[in-house]
C-alpha positions as semicolon CSV with decimal commas, in nm:
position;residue;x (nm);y (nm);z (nm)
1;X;0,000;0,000;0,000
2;X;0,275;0,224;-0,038
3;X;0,166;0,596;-0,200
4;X;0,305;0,733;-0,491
5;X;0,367;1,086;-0,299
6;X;0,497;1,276;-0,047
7;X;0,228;1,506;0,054
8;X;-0,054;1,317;0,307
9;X;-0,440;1,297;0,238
10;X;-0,694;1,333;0,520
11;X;-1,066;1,251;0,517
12;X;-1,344;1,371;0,731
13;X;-1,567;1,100;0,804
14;X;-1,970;1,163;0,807
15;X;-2,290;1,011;0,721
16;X;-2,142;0,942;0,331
17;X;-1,856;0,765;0,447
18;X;-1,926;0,539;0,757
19;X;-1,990;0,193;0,641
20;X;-1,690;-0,014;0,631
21;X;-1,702;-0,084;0,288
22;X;-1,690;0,298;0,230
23;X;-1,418;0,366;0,446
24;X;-1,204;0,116;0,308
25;X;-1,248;0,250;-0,053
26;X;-1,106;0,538;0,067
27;X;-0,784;0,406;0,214
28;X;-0,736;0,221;-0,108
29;X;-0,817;0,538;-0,272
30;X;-0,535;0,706;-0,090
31;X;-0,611;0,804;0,272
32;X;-0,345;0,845;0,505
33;X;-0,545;0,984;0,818
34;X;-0,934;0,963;0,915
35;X;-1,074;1,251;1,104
36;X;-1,329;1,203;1,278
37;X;-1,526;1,571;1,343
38;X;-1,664;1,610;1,716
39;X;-1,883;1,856;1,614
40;X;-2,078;1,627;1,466
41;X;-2,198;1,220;1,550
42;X;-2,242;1,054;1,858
43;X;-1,968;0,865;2,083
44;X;-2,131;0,544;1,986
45;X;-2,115;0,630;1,594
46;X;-1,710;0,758;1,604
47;X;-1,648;0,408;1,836
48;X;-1,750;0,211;1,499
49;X;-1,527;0,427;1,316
50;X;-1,226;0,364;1,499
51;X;-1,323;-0,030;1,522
52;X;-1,334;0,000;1,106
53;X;-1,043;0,191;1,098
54;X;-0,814;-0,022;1,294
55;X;-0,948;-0,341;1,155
56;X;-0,825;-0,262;0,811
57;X;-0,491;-0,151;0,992
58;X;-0,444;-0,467;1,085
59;X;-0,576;-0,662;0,708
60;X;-0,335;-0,426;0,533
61;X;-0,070;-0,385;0,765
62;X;-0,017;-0,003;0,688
63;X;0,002;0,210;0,998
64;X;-0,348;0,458;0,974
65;X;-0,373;0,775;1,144
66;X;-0,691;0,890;1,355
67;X;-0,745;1,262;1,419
68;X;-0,990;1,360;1,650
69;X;-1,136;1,712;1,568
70;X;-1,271;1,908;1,924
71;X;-1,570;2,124;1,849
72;X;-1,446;2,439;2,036
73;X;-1,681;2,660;2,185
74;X;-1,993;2,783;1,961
75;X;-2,084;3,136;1,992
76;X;-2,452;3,198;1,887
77;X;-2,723;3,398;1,888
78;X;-3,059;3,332;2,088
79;X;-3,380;3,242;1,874
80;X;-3,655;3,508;1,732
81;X;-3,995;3,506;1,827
82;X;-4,139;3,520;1,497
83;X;-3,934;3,351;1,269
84;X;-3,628;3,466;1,027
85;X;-3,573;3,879;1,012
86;X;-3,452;4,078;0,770
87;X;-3,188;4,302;0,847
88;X;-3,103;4,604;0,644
89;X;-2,758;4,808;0,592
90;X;-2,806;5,120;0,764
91;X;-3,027;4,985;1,051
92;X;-2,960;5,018;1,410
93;X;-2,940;4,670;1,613
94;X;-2,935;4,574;1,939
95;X;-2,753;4,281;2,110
96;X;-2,779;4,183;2,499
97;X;-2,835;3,902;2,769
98;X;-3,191;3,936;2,805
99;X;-3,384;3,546;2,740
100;X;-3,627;3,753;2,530
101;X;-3,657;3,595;2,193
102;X;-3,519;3,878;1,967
103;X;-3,735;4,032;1,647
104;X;-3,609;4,286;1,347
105;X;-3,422;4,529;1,648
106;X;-3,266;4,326;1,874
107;X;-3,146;3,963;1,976
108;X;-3,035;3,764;2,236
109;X;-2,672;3,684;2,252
110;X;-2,610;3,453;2,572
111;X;-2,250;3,498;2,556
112;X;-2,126;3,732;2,856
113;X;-1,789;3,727;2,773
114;X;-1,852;3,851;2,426
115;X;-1,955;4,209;2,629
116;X;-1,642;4,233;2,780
117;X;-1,427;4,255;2,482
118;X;-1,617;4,471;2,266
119;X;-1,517;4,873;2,230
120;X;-1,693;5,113;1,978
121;X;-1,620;5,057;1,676
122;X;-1,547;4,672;1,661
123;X;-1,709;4,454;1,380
124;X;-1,962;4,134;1,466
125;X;-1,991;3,873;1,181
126;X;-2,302;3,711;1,227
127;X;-2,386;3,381;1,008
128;X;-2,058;3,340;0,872
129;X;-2,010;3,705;0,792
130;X;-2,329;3,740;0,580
131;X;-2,442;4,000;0,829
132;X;-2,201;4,208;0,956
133;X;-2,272;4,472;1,281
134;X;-2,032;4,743;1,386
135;X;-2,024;4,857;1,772
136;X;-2,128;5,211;1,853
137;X;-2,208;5,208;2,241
138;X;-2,145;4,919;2,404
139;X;-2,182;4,827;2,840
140;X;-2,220;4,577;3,060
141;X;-2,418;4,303;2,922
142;X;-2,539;4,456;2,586
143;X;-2,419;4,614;2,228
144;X;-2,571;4,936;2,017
145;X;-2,484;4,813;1,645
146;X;-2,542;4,932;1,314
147;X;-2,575;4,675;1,037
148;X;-2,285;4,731;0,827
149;X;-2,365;4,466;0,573
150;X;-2,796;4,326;0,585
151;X;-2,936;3,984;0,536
152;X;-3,146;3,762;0,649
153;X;-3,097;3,615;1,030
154;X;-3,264;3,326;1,231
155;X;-3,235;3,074;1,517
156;X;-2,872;3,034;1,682
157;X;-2,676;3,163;1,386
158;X;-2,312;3,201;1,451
159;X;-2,100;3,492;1,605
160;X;-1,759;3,578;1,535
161;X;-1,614;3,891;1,637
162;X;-1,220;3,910;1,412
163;X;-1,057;4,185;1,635
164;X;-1,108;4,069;1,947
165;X;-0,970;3,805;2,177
166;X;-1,273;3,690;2,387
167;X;-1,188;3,570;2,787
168;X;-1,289;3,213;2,728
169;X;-1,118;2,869;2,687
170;X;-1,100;2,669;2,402
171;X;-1,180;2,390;2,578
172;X;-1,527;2,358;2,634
173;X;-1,702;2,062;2,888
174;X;-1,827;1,895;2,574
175;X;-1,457;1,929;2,427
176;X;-1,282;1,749;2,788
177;X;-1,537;1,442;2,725
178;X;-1,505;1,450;2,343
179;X;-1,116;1,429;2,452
180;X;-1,112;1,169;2,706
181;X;-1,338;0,958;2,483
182;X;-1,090;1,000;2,218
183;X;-0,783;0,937;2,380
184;X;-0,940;0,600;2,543
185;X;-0,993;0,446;2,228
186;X;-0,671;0,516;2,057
187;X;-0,673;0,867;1,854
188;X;-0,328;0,917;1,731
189;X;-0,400;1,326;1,738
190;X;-0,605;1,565;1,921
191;X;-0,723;1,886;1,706
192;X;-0,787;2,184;1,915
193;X;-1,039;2,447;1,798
194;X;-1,081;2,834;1,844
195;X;-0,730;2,839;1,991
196;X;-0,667;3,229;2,025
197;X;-0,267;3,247;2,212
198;X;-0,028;3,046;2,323
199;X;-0,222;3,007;2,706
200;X;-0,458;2,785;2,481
201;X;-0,253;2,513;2,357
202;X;-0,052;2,459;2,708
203;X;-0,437;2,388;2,845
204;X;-0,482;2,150;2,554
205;X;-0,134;2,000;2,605
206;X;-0,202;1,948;2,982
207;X;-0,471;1,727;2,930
208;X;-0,401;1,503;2,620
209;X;-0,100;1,452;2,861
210;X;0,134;1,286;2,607
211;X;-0,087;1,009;2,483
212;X;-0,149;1,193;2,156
213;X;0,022;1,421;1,945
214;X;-0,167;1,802;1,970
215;X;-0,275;1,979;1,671
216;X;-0,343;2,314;1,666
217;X;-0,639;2,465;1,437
218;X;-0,518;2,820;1,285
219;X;-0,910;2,936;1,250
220;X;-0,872;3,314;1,467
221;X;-0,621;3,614;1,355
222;X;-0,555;3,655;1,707
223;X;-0,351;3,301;1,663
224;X;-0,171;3,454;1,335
225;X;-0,041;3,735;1,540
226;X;0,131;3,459;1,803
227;X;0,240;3,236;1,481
228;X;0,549;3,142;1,612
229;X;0,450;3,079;2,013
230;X;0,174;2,870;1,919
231;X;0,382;2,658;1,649
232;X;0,630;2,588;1,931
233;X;0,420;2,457;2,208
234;X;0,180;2,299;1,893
235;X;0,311;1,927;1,768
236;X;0,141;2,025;1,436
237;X;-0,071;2,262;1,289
238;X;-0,366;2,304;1,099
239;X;-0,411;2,608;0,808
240;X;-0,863;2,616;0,884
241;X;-0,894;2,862;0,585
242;X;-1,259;2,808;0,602
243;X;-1,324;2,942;0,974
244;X;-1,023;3,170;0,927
245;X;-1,123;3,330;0,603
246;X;-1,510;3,408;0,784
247;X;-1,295;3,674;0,997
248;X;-1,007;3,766;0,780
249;X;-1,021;3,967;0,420
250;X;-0,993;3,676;0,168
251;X;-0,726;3,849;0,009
252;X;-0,500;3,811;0,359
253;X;-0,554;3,372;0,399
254;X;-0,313;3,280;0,075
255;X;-0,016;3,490;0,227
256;X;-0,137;3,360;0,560
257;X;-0,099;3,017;0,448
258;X;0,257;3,024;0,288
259;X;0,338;3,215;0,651
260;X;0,220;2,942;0,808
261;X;0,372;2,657;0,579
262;X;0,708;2,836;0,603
263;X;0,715;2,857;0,955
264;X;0,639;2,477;1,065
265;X;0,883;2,369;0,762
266;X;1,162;2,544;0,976
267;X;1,011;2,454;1,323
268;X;0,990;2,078;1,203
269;X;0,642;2,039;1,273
270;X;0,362;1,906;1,031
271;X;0,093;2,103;0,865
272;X;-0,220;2,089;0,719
273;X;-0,415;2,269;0,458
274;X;-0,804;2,211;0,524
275;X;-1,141;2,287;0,383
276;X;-1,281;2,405;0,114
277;X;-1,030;2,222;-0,104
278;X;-1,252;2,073;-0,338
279;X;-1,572;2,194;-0,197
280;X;-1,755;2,147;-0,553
281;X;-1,727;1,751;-0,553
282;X;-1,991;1,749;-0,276
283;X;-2,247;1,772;-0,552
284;X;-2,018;1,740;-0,854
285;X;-1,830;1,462;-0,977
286;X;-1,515;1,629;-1,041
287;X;-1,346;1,967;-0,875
288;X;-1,315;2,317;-1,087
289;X;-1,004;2,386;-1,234
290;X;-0,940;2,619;-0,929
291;X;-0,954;2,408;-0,690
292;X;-0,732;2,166;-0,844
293;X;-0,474;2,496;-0,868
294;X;-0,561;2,530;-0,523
295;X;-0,489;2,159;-0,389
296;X;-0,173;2,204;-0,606
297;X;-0,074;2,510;-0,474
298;X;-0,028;2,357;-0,113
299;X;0,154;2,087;-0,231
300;X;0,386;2,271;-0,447
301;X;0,433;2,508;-0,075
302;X;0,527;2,155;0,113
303;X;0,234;2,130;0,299
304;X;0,286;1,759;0,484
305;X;-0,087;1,702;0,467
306;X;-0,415;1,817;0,220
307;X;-0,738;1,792;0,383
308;X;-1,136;1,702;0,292
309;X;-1,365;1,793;0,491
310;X;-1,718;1,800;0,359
311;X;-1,663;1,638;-0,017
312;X;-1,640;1,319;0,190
313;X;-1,816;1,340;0,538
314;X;-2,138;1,447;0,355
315;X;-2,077;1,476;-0,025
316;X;-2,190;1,239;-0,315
317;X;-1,853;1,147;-0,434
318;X;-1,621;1,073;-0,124
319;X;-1,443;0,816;-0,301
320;X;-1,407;0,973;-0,614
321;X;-1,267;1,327;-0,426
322;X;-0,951;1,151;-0,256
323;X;-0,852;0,984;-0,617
324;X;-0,874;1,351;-0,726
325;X;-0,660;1,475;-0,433
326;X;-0,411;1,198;-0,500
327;X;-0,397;1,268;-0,877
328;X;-0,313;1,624;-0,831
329;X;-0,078;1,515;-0,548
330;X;0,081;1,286;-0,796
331;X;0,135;1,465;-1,079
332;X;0,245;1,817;-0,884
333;X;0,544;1,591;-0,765
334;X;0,653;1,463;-1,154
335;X;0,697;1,845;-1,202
336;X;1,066;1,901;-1,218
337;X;1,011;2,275;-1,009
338;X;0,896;2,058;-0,737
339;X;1,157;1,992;-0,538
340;X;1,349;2,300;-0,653
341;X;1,039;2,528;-0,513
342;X;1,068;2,316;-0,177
343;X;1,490;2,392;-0,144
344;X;1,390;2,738;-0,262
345;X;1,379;2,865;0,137
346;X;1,671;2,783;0,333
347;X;1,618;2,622;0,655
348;X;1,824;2,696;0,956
349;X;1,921;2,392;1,172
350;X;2,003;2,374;1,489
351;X;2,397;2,250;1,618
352;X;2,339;1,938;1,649
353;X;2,428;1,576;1,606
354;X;2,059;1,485;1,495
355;X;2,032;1,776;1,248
356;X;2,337;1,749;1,096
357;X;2,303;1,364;1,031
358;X;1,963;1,462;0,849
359;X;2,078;1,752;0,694
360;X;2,375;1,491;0,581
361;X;2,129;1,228;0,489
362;X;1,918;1,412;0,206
363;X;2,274;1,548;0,086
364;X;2,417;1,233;0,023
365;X;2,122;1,035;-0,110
366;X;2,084;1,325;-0,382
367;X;2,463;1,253;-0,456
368;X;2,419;0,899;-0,492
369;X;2,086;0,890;-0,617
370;X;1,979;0,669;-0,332
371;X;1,633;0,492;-0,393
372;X;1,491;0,594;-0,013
373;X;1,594;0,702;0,345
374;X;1,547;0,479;0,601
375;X;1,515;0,682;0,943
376;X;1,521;0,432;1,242
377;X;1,280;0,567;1,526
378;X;1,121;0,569;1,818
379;X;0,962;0,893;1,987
380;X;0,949;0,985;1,576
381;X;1,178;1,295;1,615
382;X;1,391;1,108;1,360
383;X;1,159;1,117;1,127
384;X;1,024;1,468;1,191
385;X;1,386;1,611;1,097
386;X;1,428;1,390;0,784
387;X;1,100;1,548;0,671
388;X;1,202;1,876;0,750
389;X;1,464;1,862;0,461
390;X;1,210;1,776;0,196
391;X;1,413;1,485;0,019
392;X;1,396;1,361;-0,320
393;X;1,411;0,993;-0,221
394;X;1,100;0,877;-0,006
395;X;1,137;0,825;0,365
396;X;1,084;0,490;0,531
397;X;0,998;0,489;0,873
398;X;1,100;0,219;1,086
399;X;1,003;0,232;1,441
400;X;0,898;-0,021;1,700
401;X;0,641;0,162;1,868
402;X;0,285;0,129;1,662
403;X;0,131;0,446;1,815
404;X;0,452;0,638;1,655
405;X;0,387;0,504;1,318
406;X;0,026;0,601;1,343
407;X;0,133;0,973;1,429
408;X;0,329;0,974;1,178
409;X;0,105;0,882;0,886
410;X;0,044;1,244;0,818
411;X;0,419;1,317;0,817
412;X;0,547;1,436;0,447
413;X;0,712;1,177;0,289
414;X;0,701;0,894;0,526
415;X;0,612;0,525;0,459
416;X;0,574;0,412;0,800
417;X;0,644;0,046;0,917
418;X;0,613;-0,123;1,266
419;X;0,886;-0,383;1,345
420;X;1,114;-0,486;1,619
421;X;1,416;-0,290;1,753
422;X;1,687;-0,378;1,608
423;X;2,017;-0,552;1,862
424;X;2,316;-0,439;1,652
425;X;2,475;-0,234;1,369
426;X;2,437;-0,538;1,131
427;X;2,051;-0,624;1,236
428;X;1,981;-0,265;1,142
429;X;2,179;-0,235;0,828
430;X;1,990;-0,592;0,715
431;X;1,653;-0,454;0,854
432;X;1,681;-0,191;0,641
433;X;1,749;-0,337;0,352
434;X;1,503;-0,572;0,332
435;X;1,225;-0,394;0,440
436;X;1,269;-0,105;0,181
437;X;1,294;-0,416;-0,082
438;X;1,012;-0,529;0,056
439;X;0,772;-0,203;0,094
440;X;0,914;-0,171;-0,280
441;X;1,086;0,139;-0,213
442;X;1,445;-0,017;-0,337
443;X;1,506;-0,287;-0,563
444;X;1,855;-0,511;-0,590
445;X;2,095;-0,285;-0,715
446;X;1,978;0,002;-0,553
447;X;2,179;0,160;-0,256
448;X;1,985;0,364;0,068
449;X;2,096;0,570;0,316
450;X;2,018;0,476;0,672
451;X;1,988;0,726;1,006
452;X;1,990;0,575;1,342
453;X;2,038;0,643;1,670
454;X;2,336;0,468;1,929
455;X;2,235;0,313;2,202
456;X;1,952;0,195;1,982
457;X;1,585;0,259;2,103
458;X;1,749;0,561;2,267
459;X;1,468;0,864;2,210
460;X;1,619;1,131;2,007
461;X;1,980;1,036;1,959
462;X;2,020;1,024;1,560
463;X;2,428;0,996;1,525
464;X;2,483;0,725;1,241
465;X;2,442;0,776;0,911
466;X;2,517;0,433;0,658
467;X;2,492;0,378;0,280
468;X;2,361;-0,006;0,209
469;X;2,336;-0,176;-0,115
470;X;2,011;-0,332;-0,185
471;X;2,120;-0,755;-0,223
472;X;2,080;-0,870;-0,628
């Protein structure tokens, strides 16, 4: 089952894609990761998921990665007494905490700690910025607006206010139980919503406690501005254009997105680019040519991972929309400005044995045209700085722990394999080689470059670097 590309393919799974016959086509068809969406589905429904999931793990022998998507708090309006409104651009509107159902001048907004960070003058998106309400008295407990931008409203629409960053966690109760259910059965990452600083992650980090790797969702400006904090304490990162583009110009999320690509490249931590991507195979059976230019565009930038959400949790061609993305992903990396785009930004490494044996590692298998690097680990730090350097040659992962292998399946690059420690220099040198012959990364003939660390199994110690012939 090895992939014909570098970057990674995740699917949101959903009412179209829940039967294990469905969610098998779509491995075959080229999924690396499943996400499961917490804002949506019961506990019950995501259990038979994971069951599916790992029981085709375990036919096909290919590490699969889960990632568990928190909901995040929901900030909504109340309901209207009389149905839908229409509000019109000019119009004065009123927002406070009283139960009242609202009508075509004010509305209930149950959200107290929405009051305390709005000032005159600040902008309220309301329905996913189809209204839009500018602040010109606020107090304690209620907003004076004036409708910037009219439409229709109704029942528990969404809030978002872009300049602000509200006093509330991104952890909601429903988020802790979402989390603990997770972790219990086995997700290999935790995705954290509406994460505003750096404050938010450390509170997400505290409680997955290790036993999953911590993704942070890029959905509010206020995380743009702390970029570089957040990517640090963050494991990975997740590029929500969707959410992030309701409260940012549209013009501002492309040059937002090569930021953030950029800046997890050199941190050595994975990234995703997610939703929207081929939003037109919900209903259609193939994407426009834009959004193939746009799928292309973030695997041209290095992204380690491309991301469905809709197309094929709810849309008519699931199947058909990760071929697409695997296509495009395919034929982006024959292009011979591939790889010369992706060694197009230098990346600074730090002084260190580990670095310098990967830095060493994509050097010398370009020199020798080596058919793959093999990149011995165990926390997956190995692997995480072999990626870093984009290499020509594909990256085989060997690693004895199973729940590394898993994280890793949405690492750029990586063919992931669980087996055995290895006992000595020659075990791992033979290892090697016959596993990559195996996976059908190297045939006879061929030569790879190995990393490893010694002591072996040691976390974190890369310091050998070997060039093995593939036996005839």
């Amino acid at each position: 089952m090895r992939r014909r590309r570098s970057a990674k393919i995740i699917a949101t799974l959903g009412p179209a894609s829940s039967s294990p016959e469905r969610i098998r086509a779509l491995f075959e068809a080229g999924v690396d990761v499943f996400r499961l969406n917490f804002s949506h589905g019961t506990h019950q429904e995501h259990l038979a998921r994971i069951d599916t999931i790992r029981r085709i793990e375990s036919e096909t022998g290919r590490p699969i990665g889960i990632l568990a998507d928190l909901q995040g708090p929901k900030l909504r309006l109340g309901t209207f007494a009389e149905g839908p409104v229409e509000l019109a651009a000019g119009a004065p509107f009123r927002l406070d905490l009283a139960r009242e159902a609202g009508d075509k001048t004010r509305a209930p907004l149950p959200h107290p700690e929405i009051f305390e960070a709005l000032r005159a003058g600040t902008e309220l998106l309301l329905d996913d910025g189809r209204v839009r309400l500018a602040v010109e008295s606020c107090g304690r407990g209620f907003a004076e607006t004036r409708c910037l931008v009219g439409g229709t409203l109704s029942d528990r629409k969404g809030v978002n206010v872009p300049n602000a960053v509200l006093p509330i966690s991104a952890i909601t109760e429903k988020d802790r139980a979402d989390m603990a259910f997770a972790l219990e059965h086995g997700a290999d990452w935790i995705a954290l919503s509406f994460v505003q600083r750096p404050d938010d992650v450390a509170e997400g980090r505290k409680l997955v406690a290790g036993r999953a790797g911590l993704m942070v969702k890029l959905e509010k400006p206020a995380a743009i501005e702390r970029l570089e904090e957040i990517i640090e304490q963050a494991d990975a990162v997740m590029l929500a254009r969707g959410d992030l583009g309701v409260e940012m110009p549209p013009e501002e999320v492309p040059p937002v997105q090569k930021r953030v690509v950029q800046a997890c490249r050199a941190s050595g931590k994975p990234v995703v680019i997610a939703t929207q991507m081929l939003e037109s195979m919900v209903s259609a059976p193939t994407p426009t040519r834009a959004e193939a230019s746009d799928v292309a565009t973030a695997v041209y930038e290095g992204a380690d991972a491309i991301m469905l959400s809709a197309e094929t949790a709810a849309g008519r061609y699931p199947v058909e929309a990760v071929a697409m993305m695997d296509r495009i992903a395919r034929r982006v990396q024959k292009d011979p400005l591939y790889h010369s785009l992706l060694h197009g930004t230098r990346i600074e490494h730090e002084h260190t044995d580990p670095d310098a044996i990967s830095a060493a590692a994509r050097q010398v298998a370009e020199t020798i045209g080596a058919a793959a690097i093999v990149s011995y680990t165990t926390s997956g730090a190995t692997a995480l700085r072999a990626a870093r350097e984009r290499p020509q040659a594909p990256i085989l992962v060997l690693t004895s722990k199973l729940a590394t292998a898993r994280r890793l399946a949405l690492l750029w690059g990586a063919h992931c394999v669980h087996t055995a420690d290895v006992k000595s220099f020659s075990d791992m040198v033979g290892k090697a080689v016959r596993i990559a012959h195996r996976e059908g990364l190297a045939r006879p003939g061929e030569r790879i470059v190995i990393t490893a660390g010694m002591p072996f199994g040691t976390p974190g110690a890369t310091n050998v670097l070997r060039i093995a012939w593939v036996d005839r």
